[in-house]
N, CA, C and O atoms as CSV, one atom per row, in Angstrom:
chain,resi,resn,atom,element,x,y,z
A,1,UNK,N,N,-150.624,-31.577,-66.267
A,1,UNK,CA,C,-150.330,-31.589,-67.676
A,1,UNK,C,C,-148.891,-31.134,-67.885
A,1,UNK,O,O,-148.188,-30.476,-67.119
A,2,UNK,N,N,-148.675,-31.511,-68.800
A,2,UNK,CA,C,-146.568,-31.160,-69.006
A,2,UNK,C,C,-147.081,-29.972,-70.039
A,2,UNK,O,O,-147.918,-29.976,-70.941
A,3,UNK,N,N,-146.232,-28.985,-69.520
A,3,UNK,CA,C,-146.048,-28.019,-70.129
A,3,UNK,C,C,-144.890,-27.852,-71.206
A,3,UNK,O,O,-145.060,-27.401,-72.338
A,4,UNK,N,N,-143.655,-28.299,-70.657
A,4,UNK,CA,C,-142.738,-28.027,-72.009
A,4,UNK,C,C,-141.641,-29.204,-71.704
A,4,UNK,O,O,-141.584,-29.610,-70.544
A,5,UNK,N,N,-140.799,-29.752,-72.652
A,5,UNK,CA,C,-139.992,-30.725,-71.982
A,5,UNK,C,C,-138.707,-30.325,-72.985
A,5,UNK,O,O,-138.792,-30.095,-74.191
A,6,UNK,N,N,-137.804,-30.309,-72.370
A,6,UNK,CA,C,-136.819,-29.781,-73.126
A,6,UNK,C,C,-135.205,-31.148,-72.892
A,6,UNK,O,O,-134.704,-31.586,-71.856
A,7,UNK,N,N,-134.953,-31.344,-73.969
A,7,UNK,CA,C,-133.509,-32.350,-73.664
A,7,UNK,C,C,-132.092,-31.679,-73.326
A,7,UNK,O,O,-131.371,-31.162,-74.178
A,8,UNK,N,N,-131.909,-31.733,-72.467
A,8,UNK,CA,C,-130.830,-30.855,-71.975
A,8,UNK,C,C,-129.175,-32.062,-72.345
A,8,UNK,O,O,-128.084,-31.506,-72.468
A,9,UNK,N,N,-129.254,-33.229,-72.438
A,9,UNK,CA,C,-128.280,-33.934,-72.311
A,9,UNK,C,C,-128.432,-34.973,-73.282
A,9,UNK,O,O,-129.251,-35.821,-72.927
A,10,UNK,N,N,-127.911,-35.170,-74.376
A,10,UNK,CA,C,-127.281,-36.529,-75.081
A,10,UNK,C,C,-125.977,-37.441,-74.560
A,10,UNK,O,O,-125.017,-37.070,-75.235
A,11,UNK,N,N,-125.489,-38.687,-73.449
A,11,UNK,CA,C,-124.496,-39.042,-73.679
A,11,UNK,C,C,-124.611,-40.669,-73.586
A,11,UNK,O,O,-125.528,-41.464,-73.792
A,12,UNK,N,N,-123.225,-40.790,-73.171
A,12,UNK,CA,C,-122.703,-42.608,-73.478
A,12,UNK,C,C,-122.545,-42.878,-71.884
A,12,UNK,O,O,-121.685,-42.377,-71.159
A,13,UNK,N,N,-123.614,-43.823,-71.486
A,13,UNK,CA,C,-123.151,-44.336,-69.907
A,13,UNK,C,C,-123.632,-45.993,-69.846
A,13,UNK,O,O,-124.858,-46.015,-69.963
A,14,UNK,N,N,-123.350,-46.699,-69.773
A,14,UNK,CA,C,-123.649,-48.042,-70.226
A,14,UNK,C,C,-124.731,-48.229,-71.559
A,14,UNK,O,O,-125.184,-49.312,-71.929
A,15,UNK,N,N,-124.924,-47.345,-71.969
A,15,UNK,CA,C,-125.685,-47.014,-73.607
A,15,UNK,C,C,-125.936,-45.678,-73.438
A,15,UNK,O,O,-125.226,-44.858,-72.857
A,16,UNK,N,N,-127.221,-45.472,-74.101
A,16,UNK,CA,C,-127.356,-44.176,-73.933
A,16,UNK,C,C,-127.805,-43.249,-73.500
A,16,UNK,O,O,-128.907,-43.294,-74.046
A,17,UNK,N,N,-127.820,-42.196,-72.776
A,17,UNK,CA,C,-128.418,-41.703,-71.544
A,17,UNK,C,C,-128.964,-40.511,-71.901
A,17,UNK,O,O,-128.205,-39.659,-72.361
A,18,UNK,N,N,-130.476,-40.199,-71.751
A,18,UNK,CA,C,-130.783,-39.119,-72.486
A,18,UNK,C,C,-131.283,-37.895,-70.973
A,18,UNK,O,O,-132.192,-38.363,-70.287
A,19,UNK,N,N,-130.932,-36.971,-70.668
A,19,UNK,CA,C,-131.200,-36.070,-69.504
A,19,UNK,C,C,-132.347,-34.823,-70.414
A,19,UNK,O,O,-132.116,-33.986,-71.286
A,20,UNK,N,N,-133.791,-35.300,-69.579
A,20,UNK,CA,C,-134.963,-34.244,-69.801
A,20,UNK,C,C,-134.814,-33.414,-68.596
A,20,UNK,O,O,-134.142,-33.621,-67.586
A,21,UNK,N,N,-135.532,-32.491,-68.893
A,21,UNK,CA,C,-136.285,-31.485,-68.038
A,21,UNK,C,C,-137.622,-30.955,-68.369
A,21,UNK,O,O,-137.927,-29.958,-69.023
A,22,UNK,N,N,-138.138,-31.577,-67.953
A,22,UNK,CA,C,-139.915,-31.449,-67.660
A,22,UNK,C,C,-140.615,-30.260,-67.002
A,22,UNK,O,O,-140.476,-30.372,-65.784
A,23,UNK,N,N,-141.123,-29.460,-67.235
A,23,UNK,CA,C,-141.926,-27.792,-66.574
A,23,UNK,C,C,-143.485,-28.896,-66.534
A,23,UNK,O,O,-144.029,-29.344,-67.544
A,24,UNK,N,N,-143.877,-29.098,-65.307
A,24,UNK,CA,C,-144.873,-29.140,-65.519
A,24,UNK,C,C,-146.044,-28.102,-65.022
A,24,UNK,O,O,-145.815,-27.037,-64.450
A,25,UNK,N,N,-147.162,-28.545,-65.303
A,25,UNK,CA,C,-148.465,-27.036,-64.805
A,25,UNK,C,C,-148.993,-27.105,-63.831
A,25,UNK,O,O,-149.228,-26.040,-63.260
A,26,UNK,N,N,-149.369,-28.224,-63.270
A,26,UNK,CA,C,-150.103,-28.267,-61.591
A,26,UNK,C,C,-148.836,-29.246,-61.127
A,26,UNK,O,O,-148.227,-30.105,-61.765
A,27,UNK,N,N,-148.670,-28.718,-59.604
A,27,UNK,CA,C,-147.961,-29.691,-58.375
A,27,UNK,C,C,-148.795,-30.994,-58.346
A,27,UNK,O,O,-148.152,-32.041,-58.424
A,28,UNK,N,N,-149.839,-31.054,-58.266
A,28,UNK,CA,C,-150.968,-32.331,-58.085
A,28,UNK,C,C,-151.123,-33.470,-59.628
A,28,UNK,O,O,-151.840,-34.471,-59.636
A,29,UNK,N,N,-150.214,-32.970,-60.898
A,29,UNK,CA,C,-150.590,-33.370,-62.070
A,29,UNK,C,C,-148.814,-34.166,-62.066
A,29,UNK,O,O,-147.685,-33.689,-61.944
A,30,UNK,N,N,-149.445,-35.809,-62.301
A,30,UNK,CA,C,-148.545,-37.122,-62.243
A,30,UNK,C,C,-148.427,-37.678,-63.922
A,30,UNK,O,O,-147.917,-38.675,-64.434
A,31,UNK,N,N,-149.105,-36.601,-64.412
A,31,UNK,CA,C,-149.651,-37.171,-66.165
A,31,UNK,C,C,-148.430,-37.169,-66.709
A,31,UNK,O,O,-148.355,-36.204,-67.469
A,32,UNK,N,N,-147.260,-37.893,-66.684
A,32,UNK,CA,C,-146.047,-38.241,-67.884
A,32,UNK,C,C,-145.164,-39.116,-68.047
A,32,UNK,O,O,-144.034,-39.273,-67.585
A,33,UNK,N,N,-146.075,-39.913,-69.060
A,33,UNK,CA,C,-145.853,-41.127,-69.344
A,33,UNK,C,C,-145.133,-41.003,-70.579
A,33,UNK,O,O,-145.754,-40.747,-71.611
A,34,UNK,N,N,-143.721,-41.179,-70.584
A,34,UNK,CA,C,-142.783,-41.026,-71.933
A,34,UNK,C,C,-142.698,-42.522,-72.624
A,34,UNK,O,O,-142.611,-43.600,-72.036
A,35,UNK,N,N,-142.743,-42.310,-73.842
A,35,UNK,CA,C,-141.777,-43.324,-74.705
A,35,UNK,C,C,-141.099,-42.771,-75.848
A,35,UNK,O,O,-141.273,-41.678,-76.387
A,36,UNK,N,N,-139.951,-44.103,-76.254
A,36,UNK,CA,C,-139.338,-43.375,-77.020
A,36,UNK,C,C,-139.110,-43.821,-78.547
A,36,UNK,O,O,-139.139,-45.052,-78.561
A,37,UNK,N,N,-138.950,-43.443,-79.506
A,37,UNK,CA,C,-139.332,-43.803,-80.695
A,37,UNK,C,C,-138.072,-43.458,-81.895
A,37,UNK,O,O,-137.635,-42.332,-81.661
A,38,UNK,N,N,-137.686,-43.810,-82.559
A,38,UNK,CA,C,-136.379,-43.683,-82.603
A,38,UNK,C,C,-136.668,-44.017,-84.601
A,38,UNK,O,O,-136.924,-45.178,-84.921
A,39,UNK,N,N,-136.593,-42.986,-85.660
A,39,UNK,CA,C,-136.327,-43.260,-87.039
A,39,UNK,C,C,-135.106,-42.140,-87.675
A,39,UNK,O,O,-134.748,-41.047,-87.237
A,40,UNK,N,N,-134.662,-42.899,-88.856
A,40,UNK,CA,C,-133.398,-41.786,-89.349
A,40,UNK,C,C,-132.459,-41.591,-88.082
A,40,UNK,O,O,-132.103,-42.457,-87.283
A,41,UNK,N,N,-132.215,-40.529,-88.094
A,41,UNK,CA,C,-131.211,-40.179,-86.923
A,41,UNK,C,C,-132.219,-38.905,-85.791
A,41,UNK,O,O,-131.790,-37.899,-85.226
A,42,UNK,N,N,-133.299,-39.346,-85.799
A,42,UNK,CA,C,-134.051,-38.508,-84.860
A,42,UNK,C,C,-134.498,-39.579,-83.393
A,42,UNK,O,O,-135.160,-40.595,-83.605
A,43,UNK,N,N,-134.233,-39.360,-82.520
A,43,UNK,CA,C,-134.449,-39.476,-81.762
A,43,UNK,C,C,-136.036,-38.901,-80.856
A,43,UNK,O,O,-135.922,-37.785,-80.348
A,44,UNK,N,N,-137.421,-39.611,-80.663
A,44,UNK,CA,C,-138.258,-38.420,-80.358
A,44,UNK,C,C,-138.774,-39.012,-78.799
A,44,UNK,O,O,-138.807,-40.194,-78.459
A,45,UNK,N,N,-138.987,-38.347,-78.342
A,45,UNK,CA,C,-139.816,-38.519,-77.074
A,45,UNK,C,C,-141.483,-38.415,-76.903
A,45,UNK,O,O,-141.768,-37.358,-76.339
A,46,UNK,N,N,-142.336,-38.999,-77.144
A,46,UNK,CA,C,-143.907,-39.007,-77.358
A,46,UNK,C,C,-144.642,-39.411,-75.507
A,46,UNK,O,O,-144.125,-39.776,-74.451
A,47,UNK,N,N,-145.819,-39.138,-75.880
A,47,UNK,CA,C,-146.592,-38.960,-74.499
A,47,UNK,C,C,-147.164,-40.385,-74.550
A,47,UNK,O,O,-147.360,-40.483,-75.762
A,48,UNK,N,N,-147.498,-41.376,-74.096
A,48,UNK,CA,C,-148.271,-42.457,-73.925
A,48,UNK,C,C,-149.777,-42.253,-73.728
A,48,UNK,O,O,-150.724,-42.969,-74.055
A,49,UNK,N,N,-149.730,-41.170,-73.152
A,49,UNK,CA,C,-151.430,-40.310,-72.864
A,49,UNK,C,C,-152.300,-40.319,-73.997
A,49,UNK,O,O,-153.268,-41.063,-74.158
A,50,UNK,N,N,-151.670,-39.000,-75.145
A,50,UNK,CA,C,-152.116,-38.777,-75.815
A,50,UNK,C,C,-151.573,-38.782,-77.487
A,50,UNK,O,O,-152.120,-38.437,-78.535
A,51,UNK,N,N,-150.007,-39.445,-77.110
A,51,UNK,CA,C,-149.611,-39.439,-78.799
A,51,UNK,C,C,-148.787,-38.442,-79.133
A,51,UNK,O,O,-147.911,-38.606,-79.982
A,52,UNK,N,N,-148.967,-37.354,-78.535
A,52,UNK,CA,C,-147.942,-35.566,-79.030
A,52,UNK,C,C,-146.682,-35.919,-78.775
A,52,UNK,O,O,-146.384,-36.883,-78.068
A,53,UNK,N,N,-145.773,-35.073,-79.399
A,53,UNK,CA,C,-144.509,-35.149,-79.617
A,53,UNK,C,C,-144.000,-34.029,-78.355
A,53,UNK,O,O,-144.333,-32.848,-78.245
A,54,UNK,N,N,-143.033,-34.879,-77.410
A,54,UNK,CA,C,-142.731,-33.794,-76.234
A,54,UNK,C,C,-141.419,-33.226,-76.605
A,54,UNK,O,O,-141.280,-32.005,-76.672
A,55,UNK,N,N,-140.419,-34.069,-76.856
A,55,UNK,CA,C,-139.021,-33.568,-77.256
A,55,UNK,C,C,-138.621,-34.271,-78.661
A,55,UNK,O,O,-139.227,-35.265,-79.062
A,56,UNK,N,N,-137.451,-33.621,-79.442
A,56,UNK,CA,C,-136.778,-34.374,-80.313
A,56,UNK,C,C,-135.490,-34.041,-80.044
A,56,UNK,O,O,-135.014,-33.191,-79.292
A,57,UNK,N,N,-134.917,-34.970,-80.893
A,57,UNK,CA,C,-132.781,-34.816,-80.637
A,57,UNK,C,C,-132.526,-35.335,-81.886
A,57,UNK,O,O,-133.384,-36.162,-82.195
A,58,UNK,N,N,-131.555,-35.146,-82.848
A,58,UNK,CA,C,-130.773,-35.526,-83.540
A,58,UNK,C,C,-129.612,-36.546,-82.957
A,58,UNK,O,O,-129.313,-36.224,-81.807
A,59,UNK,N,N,-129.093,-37.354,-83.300
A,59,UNK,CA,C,-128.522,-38.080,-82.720
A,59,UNK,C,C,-127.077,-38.895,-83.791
A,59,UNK,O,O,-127.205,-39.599,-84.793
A,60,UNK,N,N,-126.049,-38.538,-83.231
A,60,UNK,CA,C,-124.589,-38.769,-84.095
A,60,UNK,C,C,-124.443,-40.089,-83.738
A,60,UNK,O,O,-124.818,-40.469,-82.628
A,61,UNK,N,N,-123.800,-41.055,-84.773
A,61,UNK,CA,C,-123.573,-42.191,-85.347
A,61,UNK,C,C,-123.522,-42.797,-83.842
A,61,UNK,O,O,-124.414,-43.462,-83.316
A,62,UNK,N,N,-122.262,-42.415,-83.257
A,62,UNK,CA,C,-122.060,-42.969,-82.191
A,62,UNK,C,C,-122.882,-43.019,-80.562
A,62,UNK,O,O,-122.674,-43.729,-79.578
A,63,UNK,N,N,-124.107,-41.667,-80.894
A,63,UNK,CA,C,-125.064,-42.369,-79.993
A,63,UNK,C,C,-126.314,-43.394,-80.441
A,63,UNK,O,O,-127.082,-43.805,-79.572
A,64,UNK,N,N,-126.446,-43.713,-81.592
A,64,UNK,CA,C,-126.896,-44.645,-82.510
A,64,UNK,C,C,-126.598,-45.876,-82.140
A,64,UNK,O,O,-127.428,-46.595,-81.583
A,65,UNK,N,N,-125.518,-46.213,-82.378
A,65,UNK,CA,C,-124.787,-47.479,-81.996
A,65,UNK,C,C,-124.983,-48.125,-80.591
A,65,UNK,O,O,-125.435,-49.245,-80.357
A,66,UNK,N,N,-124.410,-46.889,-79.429
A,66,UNK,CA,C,-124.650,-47.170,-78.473
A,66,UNK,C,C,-126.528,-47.569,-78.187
A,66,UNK,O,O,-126.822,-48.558,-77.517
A,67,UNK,N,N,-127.384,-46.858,-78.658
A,67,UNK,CA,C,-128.994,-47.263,-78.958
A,67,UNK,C,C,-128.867,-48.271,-79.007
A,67,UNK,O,O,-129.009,-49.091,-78.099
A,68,UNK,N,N,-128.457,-48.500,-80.484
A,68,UNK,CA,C,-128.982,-49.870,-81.052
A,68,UNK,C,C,-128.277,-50.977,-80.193
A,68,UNK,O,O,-128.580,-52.048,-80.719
A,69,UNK,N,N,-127.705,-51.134,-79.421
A,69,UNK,CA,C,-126.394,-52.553,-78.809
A,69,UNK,C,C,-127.959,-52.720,-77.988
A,69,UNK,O,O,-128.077,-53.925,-78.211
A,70,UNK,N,N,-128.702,-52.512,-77.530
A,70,UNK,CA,C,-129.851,-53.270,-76.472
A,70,UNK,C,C,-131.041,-52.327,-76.633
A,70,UNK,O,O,-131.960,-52.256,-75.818
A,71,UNK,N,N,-130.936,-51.529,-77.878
A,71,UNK,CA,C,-132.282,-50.791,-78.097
A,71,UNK,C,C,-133.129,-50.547,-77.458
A,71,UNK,O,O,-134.236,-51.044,-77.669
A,72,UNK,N,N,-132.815,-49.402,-76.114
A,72,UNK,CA,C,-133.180,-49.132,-74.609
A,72,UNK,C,C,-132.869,-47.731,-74.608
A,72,UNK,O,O,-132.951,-47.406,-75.793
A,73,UNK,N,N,-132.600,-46.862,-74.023
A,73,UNK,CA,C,-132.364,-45.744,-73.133
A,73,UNK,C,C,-132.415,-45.510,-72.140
A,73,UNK,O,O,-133.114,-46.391,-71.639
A,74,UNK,N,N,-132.116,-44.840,-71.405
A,74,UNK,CA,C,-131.821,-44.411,-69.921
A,74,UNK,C,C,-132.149,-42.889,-69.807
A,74,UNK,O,O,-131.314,-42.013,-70.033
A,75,UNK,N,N,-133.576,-42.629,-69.396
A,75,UNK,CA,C,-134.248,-41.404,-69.604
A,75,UNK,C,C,-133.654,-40.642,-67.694
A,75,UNK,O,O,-133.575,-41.237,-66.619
A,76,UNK,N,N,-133.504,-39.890,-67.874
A,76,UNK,CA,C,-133.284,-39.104,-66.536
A,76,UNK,C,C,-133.415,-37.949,-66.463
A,76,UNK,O,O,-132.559,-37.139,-66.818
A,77,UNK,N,N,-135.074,-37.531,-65.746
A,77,UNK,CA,C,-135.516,-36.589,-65.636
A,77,UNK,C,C,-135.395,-35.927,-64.251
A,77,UNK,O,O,-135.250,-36.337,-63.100
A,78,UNK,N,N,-135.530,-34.582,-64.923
A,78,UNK,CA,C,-135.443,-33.418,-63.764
A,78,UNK,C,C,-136.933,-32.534,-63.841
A,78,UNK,O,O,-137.132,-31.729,-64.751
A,79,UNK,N,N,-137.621,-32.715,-63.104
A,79,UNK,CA,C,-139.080,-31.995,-62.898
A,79,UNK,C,C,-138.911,-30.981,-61.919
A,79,UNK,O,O,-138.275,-30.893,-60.868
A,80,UNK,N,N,-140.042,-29.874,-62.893
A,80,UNK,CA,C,-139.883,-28.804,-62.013
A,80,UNK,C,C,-141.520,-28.368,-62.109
A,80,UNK,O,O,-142.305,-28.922,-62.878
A,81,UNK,N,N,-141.888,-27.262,-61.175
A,81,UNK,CA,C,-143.785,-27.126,-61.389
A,81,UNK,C,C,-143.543,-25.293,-61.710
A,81,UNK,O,O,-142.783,-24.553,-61.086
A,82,UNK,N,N,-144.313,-24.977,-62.686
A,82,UNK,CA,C,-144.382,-23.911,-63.314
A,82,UNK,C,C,-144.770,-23.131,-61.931
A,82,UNK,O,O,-145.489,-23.697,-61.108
A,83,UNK,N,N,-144.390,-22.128,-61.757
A,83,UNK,CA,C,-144.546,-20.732,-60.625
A,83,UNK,C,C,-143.900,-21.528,-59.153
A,83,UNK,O,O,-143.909,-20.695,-58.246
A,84,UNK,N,N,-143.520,-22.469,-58.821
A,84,UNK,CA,C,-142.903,-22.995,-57.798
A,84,UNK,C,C,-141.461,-23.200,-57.678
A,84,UNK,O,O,-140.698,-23.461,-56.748
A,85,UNK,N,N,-141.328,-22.964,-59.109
A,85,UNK,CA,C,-139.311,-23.310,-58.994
A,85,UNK,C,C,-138.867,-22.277,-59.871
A,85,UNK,O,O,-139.760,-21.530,-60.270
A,86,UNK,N,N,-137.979,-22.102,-60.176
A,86,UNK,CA,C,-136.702,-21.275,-60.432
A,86,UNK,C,C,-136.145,-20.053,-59.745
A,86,UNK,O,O,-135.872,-20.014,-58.546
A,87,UNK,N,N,-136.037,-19.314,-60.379
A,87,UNK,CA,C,-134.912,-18.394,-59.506
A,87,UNK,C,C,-134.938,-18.067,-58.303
A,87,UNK,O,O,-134.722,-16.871,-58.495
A,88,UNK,N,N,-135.054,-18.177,-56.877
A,88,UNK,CA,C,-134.799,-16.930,-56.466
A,88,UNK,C,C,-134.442,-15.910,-55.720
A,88,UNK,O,O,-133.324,-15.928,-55.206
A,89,UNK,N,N,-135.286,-14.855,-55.519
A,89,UNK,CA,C,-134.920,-13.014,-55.985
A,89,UNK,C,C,-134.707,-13.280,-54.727
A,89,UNK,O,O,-133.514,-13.571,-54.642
A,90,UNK,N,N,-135.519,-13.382,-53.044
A,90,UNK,CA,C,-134.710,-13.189,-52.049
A,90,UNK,C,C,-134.373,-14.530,-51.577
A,90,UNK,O,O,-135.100,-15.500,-51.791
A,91,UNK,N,N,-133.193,-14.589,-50.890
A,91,UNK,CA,C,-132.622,-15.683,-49.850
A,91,UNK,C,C,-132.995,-15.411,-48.695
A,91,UNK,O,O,-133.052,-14.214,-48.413
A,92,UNK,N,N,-133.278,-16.173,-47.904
A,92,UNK,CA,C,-133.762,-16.278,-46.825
A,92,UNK,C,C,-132.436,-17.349,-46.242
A,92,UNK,O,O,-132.524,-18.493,-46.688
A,93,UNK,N,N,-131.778,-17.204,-45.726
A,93,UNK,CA,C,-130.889,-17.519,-44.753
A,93,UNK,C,C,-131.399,-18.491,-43.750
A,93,UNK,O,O,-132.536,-18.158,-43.414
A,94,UNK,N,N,-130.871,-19.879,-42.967
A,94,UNK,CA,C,-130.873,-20.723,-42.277
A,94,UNK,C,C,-129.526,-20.200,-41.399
A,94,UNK,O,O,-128.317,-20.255,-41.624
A,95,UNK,N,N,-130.453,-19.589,-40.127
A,95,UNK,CA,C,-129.540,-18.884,-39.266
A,95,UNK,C,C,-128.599,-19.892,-38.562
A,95,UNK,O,O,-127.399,-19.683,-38.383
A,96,UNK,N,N,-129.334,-21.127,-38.139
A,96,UNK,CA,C,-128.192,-22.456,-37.443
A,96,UNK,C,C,-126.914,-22.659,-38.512
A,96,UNK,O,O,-125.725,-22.628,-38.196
A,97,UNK,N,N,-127.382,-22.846,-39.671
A,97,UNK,CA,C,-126.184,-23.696,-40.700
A,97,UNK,C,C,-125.477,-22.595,-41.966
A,97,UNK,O,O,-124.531,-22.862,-42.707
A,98,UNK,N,N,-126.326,-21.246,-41.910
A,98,UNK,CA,C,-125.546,-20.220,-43.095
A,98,UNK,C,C,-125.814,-20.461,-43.749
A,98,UNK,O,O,-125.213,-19.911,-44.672
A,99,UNK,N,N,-126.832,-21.384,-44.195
A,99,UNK,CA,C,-127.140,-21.631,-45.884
A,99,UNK,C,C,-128.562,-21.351,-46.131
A,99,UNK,O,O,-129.396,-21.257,-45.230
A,100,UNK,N,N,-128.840,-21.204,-47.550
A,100,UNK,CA,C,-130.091,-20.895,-48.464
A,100,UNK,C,C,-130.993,-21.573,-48.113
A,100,UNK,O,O,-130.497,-22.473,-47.435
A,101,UNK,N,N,-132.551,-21.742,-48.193
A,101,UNK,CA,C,-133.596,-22.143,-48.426
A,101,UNK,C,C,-133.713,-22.635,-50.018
A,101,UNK,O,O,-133.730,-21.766,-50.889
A,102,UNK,N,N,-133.794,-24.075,-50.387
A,102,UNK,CA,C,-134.017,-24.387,-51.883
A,102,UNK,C,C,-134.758,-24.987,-51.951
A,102,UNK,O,O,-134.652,-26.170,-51.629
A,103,UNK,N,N,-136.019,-24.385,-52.467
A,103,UNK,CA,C,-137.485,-25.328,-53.661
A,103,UNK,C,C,-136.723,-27.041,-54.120
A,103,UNK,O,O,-135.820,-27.163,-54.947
A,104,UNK,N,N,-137.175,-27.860,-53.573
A,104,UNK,CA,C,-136.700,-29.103,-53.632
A,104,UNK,C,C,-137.685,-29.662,-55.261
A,104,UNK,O,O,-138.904,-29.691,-55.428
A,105,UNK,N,N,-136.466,-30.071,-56.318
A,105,UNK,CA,C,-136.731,-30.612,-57.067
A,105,UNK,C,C,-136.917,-32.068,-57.077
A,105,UNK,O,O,-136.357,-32.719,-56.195
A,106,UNK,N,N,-137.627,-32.657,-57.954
A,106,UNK,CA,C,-138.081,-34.280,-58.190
A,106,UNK,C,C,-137.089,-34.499,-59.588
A,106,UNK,O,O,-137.206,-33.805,-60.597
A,107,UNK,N,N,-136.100,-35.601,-59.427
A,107,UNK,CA,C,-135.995,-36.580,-60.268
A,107,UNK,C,C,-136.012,-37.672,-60.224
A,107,UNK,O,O,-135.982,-38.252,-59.139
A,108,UNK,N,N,-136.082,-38.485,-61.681
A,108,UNK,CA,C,-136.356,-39.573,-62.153
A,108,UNK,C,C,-135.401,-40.351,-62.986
A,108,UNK,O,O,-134.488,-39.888,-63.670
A,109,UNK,N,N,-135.638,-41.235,-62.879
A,109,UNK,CA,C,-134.477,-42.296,-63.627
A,109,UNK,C,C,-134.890,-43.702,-63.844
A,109,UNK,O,O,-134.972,-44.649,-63.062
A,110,UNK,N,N,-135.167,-43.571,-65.315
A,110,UNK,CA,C,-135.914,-45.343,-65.906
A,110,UNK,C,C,-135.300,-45.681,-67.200
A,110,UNK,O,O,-134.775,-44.767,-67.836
A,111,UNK,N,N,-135.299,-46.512,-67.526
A,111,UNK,CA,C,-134.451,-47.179,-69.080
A,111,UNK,C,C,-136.187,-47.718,-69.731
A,111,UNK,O,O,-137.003,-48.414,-69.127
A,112,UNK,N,N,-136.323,-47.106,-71.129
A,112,UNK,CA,C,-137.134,-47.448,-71.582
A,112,UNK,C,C,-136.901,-47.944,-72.765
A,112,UNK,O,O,-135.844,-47.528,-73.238
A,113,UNK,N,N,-137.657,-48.899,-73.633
A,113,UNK,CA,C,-137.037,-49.648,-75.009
A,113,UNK,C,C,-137.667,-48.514,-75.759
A,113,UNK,O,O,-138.573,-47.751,-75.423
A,114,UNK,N,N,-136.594,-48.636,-77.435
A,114,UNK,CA,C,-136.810,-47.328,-77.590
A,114,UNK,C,C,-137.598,-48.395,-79.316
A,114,UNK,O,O,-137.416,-49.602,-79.477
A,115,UNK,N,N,-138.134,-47.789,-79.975
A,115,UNK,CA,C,-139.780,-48.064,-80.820
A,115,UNK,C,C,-138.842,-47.901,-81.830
A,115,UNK,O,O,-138.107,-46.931,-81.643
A,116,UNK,N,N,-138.616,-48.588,-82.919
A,116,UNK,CA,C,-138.004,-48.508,-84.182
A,116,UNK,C,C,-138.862,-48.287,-85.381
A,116,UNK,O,O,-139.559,-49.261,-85.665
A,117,UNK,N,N,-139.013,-46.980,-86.350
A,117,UNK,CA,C,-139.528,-46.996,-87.000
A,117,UNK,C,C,-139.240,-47.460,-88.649
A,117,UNK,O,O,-140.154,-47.411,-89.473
């Protein structure tokens, strides 16, 4: 189940490129199916599952435009699993190469048409 999804990035890259970050609750849970839906100058992100609203963005003229030229997006997510990733507290050292041990993140990258209301 997705726990929280937060939009970290609005920009312009062959249209418009929106960068999530997804917390989800189980390692074993594949449940997130985005679309995107687009009225006024809100920008929203909805679940295909069940309908709920995961993220919103406000969105300035000029990422509008760029929208509307092929009324698509370019979603690019960064997933992470609640109690398995973020900080941390000790390093554990890779005695051959000097470097850290890092919790390997999953991303994603799809262009989805975006729903005109």
């Amino acid at each position: 189940m997705v726990g929280e999804v937060e939009v970290s990035r609005v920009g312009i890259r062959d249209g418009l490129s929106v960068d999530l970050t997804v917390q989800m609750e189980d390692p074993r849970d594949y449940d997130f199916r985005p679309s995107l839906h687009f009225e006024h100058t809100t920008l929203t992100v909805k679940s295909q599952t069940d309908g709920s609203v995961l993220a919103e963005v406000t969105l300035d003229q000029e990422h509008i435009n760029a929208m509307m030229a092929d009324r698509s997006a370019t979603l690019r997510v960064k997933f992470s699993v609640t109690g398995m990733h973020g900080r941390l507290n000790i390093v554990h050292p890779i005695i051959a190469d000097g470097k850290a041990k890092k919790l390997a993140n999953a991303n994603w990258k799809t262009t989805l048409p975006v729903h005109m209301a």
